[in-house]
N, C-alpha and C positions, 0 to 999 in steps of 0.2 A: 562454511559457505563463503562464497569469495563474489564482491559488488565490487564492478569496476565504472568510473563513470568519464566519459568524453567529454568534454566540457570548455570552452572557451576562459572560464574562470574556477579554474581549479582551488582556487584561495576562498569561496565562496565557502567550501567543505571542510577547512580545516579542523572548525570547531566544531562542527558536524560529527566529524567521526573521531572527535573525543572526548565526548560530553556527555552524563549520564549514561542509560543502559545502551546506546551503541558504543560510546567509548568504552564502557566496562569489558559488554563484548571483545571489542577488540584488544583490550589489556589482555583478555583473558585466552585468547584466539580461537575462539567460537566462532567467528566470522573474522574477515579478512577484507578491508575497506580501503579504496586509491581513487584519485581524481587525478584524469592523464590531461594535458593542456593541447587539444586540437593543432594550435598556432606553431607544436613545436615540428610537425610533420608537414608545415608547407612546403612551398618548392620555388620561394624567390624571395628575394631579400627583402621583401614588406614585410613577410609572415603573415601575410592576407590569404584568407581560405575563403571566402565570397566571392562573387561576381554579380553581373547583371543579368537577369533575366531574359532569358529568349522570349519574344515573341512580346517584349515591353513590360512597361508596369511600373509600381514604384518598389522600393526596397531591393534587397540583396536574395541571393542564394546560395547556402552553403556549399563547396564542391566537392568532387567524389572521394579526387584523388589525394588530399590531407587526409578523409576522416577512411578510408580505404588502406593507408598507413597503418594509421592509427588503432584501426580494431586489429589487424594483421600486427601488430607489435603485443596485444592481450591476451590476443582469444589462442590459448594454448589447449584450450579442449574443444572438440569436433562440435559437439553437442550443446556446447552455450548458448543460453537464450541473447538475441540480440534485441534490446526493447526500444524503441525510437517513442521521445514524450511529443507528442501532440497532438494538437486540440480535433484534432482528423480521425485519432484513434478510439479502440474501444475502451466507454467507460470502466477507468478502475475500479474493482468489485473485492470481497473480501475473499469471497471465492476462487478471483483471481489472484488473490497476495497466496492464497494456498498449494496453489497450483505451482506459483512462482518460487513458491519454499521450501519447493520439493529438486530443485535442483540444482547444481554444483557453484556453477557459475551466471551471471545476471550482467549484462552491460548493456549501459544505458549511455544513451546519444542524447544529447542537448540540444537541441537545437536554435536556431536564433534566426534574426532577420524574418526573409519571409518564407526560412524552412529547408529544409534539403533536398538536392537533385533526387529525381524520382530515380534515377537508376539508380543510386545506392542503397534506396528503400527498397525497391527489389529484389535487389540481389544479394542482400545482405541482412534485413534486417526479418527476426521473426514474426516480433511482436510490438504493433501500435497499438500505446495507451494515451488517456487522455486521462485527467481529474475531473471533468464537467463540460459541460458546455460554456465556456469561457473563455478568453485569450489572457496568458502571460506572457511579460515580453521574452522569455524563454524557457529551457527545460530544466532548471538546475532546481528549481523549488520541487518540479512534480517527483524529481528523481529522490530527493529526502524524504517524500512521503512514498515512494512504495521502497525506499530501504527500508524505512522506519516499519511499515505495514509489515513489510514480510521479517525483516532478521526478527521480530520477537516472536514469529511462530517457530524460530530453529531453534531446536534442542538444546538448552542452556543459559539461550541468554534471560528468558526471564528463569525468574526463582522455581516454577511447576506452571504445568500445563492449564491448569485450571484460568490461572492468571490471565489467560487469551481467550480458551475456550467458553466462558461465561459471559464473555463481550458483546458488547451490538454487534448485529451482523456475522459474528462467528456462526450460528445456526438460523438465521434470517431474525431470528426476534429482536429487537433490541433490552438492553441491559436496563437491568431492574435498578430503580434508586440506593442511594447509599447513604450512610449516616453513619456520625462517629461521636465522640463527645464534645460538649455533654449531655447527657440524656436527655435535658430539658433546656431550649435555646428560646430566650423573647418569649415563654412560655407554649410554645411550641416543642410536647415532647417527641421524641422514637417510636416510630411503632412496637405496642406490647411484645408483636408476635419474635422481634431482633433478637428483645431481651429475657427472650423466655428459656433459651437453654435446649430449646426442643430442636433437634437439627433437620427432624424431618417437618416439622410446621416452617421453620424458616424455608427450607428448599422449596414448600411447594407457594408459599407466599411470596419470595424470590418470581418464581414461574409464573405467579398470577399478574404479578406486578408488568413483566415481560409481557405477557401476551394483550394487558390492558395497554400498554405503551404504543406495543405496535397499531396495534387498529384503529388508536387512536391518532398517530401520527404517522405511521407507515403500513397503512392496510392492505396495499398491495405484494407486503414481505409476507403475509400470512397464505398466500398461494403456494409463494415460494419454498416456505417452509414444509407445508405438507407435500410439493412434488419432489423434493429432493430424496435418491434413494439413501442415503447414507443415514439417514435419523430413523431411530428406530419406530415399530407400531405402537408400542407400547408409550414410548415418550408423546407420539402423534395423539395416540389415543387419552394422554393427560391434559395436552391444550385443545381437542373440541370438547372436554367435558367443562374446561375452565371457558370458551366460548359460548356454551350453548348458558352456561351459570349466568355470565356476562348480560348476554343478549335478553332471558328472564327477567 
């Protein structure tokens, strides 16, 4: 899988994409990771890719024709998602890192100042994401988290699947507590049931632990969970029996 990113500071990425499991990746060439520098595609001897706003205001506006270049010098496949970061878009979801992981190529726009001419959103771009309701002063941070989100759902780069798919938000629930050694911390031990050897009392204490987490702190994921078609009935039908225990 191949992440290209537009970006005013392309030096922001370097250690990015070689550092732990997206460097490894890319050692290994499970993904394919580049930061292209906007500024090299201008068209006058500033190497200014801004301007002033029609119609007044304060700040700048990105213009068409650098980052128009620019995606026209990457995008060597028809089908590339083209993802623009901001705060305008829809929220990042994990659903949507899934979605995102499923294809070839991913190029993401940076934006900066107070944003990009709206004709090149149009015409170019597929998909606006945001990370929240918030402002950063640009797109380079939101674009290391959905590389970071999605290349560890591509095949390889973690160690096995499980590794993501037992995750908060992989299946709407969030992820059960973790403990490691020693057994017994400040006299606070493990729970019995970790160290008991039984894989199917851990799995379903794992689950239970998951399904108290969400309701307690993300109850409205517990909808999400049961409308989704992809989870089976059977798994559905082990969290309302763990619900209905709950709620007793």
């Amino acid at each position: 899988m191949k992440f290209t990113v537009l970006t005013l500071f392309p030096e922001m990425f370097q250690d990015f994409f070689s550092t732990s499991i997206i460097g490894r990746a890319v050692e290994k060439g499970v993904i394919e990771c580049s930061a292209r520098n906007i500024r090299d595609y201008a068209f006058n001897k500033h190497k200014s890719v801004d301007d002033y706003p029609y119609g007044g205001g304060s700040g700048m506006v990105m213009q068409v024709e650098p980052l128009k270049l620019a995606l026209e010098d990457v995008k060597n496949q028809e089908n590339a998602r083209v993802i623009y970061l901001t705060p305008k878009g829809k929220t990042l979801s994990q659903s949507m890192m899934k979605d995102f992981s499923r294809e070839e190529h991913l190029i993401m726009i940076c934006g900066h100042y107070e944003g990009v001419d709206q004709r090149f959103i149009d015409k170019y771009v597929t998909d606006e994401v945001s990370l929240g309701d918030f402002v950063l002063t640009g797109g380079e941070l939101p674009a290391m988290v959905l590389i970071d989100g999605v290349s560890r759902m591509v095949e390889g780069v973690l160690s096995s699947n499980v590794s993501f798919e037992d995750e908060s938000h992989f299946h709407h629930l969030l992820e059960y507590p973790h403990y490691t050694r020693p057994a017994i911390y400040e006299e606070v031990p493990v729970p019995d049931v970790l160290l008991s050897g039984n894989h199917l009392k851990v799995d379903a204490w794992r689950l239970e632990q998951s399904v108290r987490l969400t309701m307690e702190r993300r109850p409205e994921l517990i909808e999400k969970f049961f409308n989704d078609p992809s989870i089976d009935e059977g798994h559905k039908n082990k969290v309302k029996k763990i619900i209905k225990n709950i709620e007793l």
